[in-house]
N, C-alpha and C positions, 0 to 999 in steps of 0.2 A: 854700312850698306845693307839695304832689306834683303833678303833672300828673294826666291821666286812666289810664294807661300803667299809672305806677310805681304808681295805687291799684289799679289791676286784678292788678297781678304782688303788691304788697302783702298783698293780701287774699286769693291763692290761687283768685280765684271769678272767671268770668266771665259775667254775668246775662246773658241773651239772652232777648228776647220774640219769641216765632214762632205760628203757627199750628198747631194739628191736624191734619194733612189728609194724602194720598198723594203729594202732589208736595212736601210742606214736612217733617214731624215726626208718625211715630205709632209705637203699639206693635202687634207683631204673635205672641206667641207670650209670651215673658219677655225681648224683646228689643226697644229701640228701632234707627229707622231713618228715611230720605227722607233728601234733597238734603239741605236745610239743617242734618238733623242731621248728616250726616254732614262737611257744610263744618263747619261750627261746631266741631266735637269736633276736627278736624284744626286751626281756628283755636288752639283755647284750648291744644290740645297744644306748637304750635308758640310759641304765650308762654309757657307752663310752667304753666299753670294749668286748673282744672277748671273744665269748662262747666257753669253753672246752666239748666234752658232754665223759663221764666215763658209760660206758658199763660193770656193772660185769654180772660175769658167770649163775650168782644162783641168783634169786628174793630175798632170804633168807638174800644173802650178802650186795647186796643193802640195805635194811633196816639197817642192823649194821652198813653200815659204815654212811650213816647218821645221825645215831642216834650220833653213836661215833666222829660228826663234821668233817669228812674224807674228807667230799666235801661240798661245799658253799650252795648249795641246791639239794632237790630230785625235777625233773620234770619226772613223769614216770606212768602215770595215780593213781597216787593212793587214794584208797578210806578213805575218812574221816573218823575214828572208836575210840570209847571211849579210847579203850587201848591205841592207838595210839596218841590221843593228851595228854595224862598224860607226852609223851614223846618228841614230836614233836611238832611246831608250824605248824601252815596250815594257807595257803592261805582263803581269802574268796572264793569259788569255782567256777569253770570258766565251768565246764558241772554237768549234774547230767543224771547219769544210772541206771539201776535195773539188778542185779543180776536175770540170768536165767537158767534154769536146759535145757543142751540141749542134744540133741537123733539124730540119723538117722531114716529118715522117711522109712528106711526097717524096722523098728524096731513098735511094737506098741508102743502109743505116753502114756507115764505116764500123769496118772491123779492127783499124788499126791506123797506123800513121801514114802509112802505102797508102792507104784509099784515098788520100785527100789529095793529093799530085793535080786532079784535074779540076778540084773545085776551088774557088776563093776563100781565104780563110781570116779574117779578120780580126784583132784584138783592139786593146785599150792601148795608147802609149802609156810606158812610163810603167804598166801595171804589173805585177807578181808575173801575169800570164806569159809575158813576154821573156822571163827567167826562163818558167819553165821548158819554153817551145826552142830557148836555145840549146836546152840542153839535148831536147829530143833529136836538134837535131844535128849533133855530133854524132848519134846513130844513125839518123836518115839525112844525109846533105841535100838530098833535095826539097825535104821539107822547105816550104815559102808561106809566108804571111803581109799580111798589113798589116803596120802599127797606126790605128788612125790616132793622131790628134788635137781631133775636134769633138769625137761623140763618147759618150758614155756607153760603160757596158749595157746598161739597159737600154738605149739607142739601138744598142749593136742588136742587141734579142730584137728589136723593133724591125728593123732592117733584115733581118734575118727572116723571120716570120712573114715579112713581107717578100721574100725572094729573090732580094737586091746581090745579097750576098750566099755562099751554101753553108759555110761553116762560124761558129766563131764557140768563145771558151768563157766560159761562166764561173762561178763558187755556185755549189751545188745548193745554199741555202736561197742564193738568188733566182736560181732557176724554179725552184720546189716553188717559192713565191711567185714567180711569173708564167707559169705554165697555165695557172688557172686564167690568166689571160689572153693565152697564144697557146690554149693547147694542142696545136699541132708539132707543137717543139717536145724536141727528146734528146736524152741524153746518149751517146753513143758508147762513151767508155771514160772511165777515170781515167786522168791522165797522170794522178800521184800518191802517193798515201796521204791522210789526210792533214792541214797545215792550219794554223792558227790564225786566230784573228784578236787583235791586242789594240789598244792606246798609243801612240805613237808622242814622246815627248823631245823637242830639242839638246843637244846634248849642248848646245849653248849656254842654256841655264843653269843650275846648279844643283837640280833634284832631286828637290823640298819639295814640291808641288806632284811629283812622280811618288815620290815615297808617299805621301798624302794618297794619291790615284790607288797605289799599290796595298794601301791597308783596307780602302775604300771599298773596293773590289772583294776584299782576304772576308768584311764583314758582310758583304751581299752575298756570297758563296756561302759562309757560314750558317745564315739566315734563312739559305734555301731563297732569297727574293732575286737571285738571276736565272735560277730553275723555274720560277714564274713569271719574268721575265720573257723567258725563252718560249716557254708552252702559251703565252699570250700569243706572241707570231708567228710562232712556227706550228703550233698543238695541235690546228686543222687543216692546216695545209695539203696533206695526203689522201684527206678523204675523196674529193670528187673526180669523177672520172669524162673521159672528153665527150662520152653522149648527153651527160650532166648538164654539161658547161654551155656546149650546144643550144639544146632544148632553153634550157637555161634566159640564153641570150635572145632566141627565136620568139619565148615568152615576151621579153623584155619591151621589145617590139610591136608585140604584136597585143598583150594579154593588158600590161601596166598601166599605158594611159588611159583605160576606162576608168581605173581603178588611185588612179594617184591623187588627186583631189580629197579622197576621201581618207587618205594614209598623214597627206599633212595637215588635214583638217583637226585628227584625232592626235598629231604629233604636237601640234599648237597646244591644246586645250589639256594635254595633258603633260607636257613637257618632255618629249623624246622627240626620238630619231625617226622620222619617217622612214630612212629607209631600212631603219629596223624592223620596223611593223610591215614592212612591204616584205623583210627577207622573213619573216617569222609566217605572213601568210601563205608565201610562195614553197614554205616546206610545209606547212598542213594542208594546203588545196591547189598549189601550180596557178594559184590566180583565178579559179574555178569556181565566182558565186555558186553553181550548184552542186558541188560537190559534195557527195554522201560517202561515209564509212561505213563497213559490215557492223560498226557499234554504235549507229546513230546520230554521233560526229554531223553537224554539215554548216555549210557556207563559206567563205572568206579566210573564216579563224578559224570554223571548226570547232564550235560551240557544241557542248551538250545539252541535251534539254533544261538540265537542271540547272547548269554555270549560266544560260541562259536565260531562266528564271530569278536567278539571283541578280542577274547583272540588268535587270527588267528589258533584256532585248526580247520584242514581241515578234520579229518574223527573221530567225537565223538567214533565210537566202535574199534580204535583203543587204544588198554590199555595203553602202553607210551605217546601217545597225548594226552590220556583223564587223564590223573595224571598230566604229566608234566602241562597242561591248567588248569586243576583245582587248580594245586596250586599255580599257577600264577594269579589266580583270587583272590584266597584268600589271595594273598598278596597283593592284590591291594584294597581289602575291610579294609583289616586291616590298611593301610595307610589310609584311611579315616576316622577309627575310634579315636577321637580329644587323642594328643600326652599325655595330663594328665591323661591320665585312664591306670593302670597299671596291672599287670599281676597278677591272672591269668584273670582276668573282662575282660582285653582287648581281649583276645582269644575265652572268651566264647560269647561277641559280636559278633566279627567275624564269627563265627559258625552262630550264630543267621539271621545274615546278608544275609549268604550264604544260608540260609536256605526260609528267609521271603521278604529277599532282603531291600537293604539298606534305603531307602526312608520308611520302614512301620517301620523299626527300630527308626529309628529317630524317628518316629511321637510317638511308645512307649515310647521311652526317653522321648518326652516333655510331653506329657500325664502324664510321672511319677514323673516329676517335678512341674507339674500344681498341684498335689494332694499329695504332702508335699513327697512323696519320694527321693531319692539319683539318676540322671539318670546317674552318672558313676559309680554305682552296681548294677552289674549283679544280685542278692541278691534281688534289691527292683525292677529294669524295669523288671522281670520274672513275680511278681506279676501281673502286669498291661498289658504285651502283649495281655494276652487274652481278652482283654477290646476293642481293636481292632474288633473282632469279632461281635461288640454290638452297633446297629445302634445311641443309644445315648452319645456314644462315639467314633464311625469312623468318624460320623460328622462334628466332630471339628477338625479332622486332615487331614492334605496336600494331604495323599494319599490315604485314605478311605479304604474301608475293607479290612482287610484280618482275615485268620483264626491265629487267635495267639498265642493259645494254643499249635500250631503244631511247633515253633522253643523251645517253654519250654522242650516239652518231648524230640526234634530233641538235643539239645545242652544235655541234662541228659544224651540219651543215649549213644550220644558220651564218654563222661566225661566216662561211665560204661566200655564201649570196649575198649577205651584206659588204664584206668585202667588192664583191665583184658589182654589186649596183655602186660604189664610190666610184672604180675605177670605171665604168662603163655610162656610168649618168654624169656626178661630178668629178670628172675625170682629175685628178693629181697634177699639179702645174708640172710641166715639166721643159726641158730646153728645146727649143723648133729644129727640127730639121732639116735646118735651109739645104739648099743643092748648090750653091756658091761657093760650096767650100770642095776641096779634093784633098782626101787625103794622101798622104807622104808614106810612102813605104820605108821604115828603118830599123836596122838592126837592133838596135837596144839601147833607146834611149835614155836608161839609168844611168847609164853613164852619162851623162851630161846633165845629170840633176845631180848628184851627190858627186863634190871632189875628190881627187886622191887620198888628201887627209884630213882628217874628222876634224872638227873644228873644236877650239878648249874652250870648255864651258866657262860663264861669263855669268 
């Protein structure tokens, strides 16, 4: 009889059940992408096999069919919980989050469990959340909730923000992610010490395929490429703040479609992301053909005279020269940056480049290889640019000071508006809303996904 293993290398497929959502698995353009997609595609690579990824409807479902061996494994954020491994095998864990109680800041901010008595509070069924709120509320019996379900935690932020509901309870790495969306949401207080998030394998199986998951992981940790991993999605996340986001959005509206034409005109011709070149313009000028710096800087990009002259744009505050040119420059930065550094590292160089200019770049990258770092991750040369800044270390490189600190925040905030023009232009598929449905208020519905007793692996 094959093991679990040999039927997954057999069959060339590896089923995986995960979630929708911005911290797990979605699409954004004609491209999939998140944490889990991106763990997972590097799992099934490294057994030789193609990742399937299985989408159910209901969080609730997922859990069953897992349990029930339905699919090869769960990658879907999920939280480590006593209940759950009587049933499940888990990964050793590859993030750790804290469950948080969140509000809109129209709202006064609860201080504790007491505050909530008067307002709606809403979770996921089936999810970790619902553990903990029972426990909370052996201390407070009045504590009440909804377990909807039908909607996703990100529904629920959706609903929330929109002030359908006053409360509901998040993983804090979901939130940090969604805020830049709805930032009128906040967090009020942890509601735990911090809890894991793991692989979830059937204990149906025989756990060949888990032990495989489990060294898989032992070699990415090793490798530092879940630490890269991690700083992909999460590394910018903390920068912008809600006047930002605001403006931001107001631009978007208001600044962009003079200007968008001429972003995919130069994305075609050159082969990028329009609305990368939209987020790269929108942090050197706000969308401001006439915009001037106190260093001569002006238009769109934000050309120098000279980058100017080289790239033969003849009038910087014209908005088709100054896009078409800037992103002729940036393709000529980005050929320079050495062919082994791969993506997304190699782009946020580029940025960097574009920002601190190529020669101070460099001199960070040896810098951050002279002092045991990685200089093709973006990840470990961010640390050290601002090291530039610091006469006991300009000293020793080629092209001596500059301020270093200003391509870390320059490349975060891009990383932010690009982000946010995906969700806000080509918004992320995501499940309807319908109003048809009412959710069910219930105690804890884990129990009625996982049996009295664990099932013998098979």
């Amino acid at each position: 009889m094959l093991s679990h293993l040999e039927r997954v290398k057999n069959s060339g497929k590896l089923r995986v059940l995960t979630r929708y959502g911005v911290t797990t698995y979605f699409e954004a353009g004609n491209q999939f992408a998140g944490l889990e997609h991106d763990l997972v595609s590097q799992f099934a690579e490294w057994l030789g096999v193609e990742p399937v990824f299985i989408i159910p409807e209901r969080f609730p479902e997922l859990l069953a069919q897992i349990l029930a061996g339905e699919a090869d494994m769960a990658a879907a954020g999920l939280t480590v919980t006593e209940v759950r491994r009587q049933y499940l095998r888990f990964t050793p864990p590859y993030q750790k989050v804290t469950e948080q109680l969140v509000y809109r800041d129209s709202q006064r901010r609860p201080q504790s469990i007491t505050d909530l008595q008067n307002g709606i509070l809403e979770v996921v069924a089936g999810s970790s959340h619902i553990d903990t709120l029972e426990r909370w509320r052996k201390k407070f019996p009045q504590l009440s909730w909804i377990a909807n379900q039908t909607y996703s935690s990100e529904d629920l932020i959706h609903i929330l923000n929109a002030g359908l509901i006053d409360y509901t309870v998040a993983d804090s790495n979901q939130l940090s992610a969604l805020r830049r969306f709805y930032p009128r949401l906040r967090a009020a207080f942890d509601l735990g010490a911090k809890r894991s998030l793991a692989w979830a394998f059937s204990k149906r199986h025989d756990g060949t395929l888990y032990q495989a998951a489990v060294e898989f992981l032992q070699e990415l940790k090793q490798n530092n490429i879940l630490e890269q991993l991690l700083e992909r999605y999460y590394g910018h996340m903390d920068r912008m703040q809600y006047a930002d986001i605001c403006t931001f959005r107001k631009h978007i509206k208001e600044r962009l479609p003079r200007y968008r034409r001429y972003f995919e005109e130069a994305a075609q011709k050159y082969g990028m992301d329009w609305r990368l070149l939209a987020a790269i313009s929108y942090q050197e000028s706000h969308w401001n053909e006439n915009a001037l710096s106190p260093t001569g800087v002006r238009g769109l990009m934000m050309l120098t005279r000279q980058t100017a002259k080289q790239i033969r744009v003849l009038n910087r505050l014209d908005p088709r020269e100054s896009i078409l040119g800037g992103t002729r420059y940036l393709v000529e930065l980005k050929n320079k940056i050495p062919s082994r550094i791969p993506e997304p590292d190699r782009t946020w160089f580029t940025l960097a480049a574009y920002n601190i200019g190529f020669g101070h770049l460099e001199d960070a990258r040896v810098l951050t290889q002279s002092l045991g770092g990685n200089p093709d991750k973006w990840m470990d040369v961010k640390r050290y640019l601002p090291l530039l800044a610091k006469k006991k270390w300009y000293k020793r490189t080629k092209h001596g000071h500059a301020r270093g600190h200003e391509p870390v925040r320059y490349v975060e905030n891009i990383r932010n508006y690009y982000d946010l023009l995906i969700w806000l232009i080509d918004k992320p598929k995501t499940r309807s809303l319908g109003s048809n449905t009412s959710p069910q208020p219930i105690k804890n519905d884990e129990s009625a996904i996982f049996p009295k007793r664990a099932p013998a692996p098979i």
